[in-house]
C-alpha positions in Angstrom: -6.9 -18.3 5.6 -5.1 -16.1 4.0 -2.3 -13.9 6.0 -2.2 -10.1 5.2 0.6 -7.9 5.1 -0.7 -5.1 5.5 -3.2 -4.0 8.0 -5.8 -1.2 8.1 -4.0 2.5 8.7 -0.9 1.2 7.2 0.5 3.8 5.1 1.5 2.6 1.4 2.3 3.6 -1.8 1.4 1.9 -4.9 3.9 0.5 -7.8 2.1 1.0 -11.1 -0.9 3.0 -12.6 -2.4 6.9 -12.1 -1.6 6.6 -8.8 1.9 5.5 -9.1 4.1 7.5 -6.2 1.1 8.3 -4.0 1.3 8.7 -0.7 -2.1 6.2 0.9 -3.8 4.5 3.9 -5.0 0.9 3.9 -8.7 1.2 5.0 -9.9 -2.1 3.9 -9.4 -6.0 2.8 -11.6 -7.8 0.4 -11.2 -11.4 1.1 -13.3 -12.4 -2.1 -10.7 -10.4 -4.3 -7.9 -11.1 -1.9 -7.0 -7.1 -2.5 -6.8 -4.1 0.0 -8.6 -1.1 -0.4 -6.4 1.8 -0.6 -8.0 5.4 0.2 -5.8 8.3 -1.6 -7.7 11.3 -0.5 -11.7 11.8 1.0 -12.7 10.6 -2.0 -10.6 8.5 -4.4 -10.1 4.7 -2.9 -9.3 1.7 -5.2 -8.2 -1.9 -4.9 -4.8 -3.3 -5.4 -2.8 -6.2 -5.2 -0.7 -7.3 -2.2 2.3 -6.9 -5.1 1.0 -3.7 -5.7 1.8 -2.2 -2.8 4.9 -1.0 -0.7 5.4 0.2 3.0 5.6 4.0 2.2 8.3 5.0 4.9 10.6 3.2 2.4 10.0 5.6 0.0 11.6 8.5 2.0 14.6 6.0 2.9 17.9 7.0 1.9 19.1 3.6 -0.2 21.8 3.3 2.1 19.4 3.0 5.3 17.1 0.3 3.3 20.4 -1.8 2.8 21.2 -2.2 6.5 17.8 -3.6 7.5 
């Protein structure tokens, strides 16, 4: 059993490729590619990597508030 980070509605942003930066929701996991299922608008979803992924209320953390925690 594998234990997921991240859980469906989880808002994320993703570290590399074309959506790089973008603001997402986690609306799926596929446990036979171990990946999440990221939507980015009505339309546009993908699949990424657990290490693909970051919480995005990091994002608009000052990097003093991210070293206290």
């Amino acid at each position: 059993m594998t234990v997921q980070k991240y859980k469906i509605g989880d808002e994320v942003g993703v570290t590399e490729g074309p959506m790089q930066g973008i603001f997402g929701i986690v609306v799926g996991f596929y446990k036979k590619r171990n990946q999440y299922i990221v939507r980015f608008s009505g339309v546009q979803q993908a699949y990424y990597d657990e290490s693909q992924l970051y919480p995005w209320h990091w994002k608009n953390k000052t990097e003093r508030e991210v070293k206290r925690q």
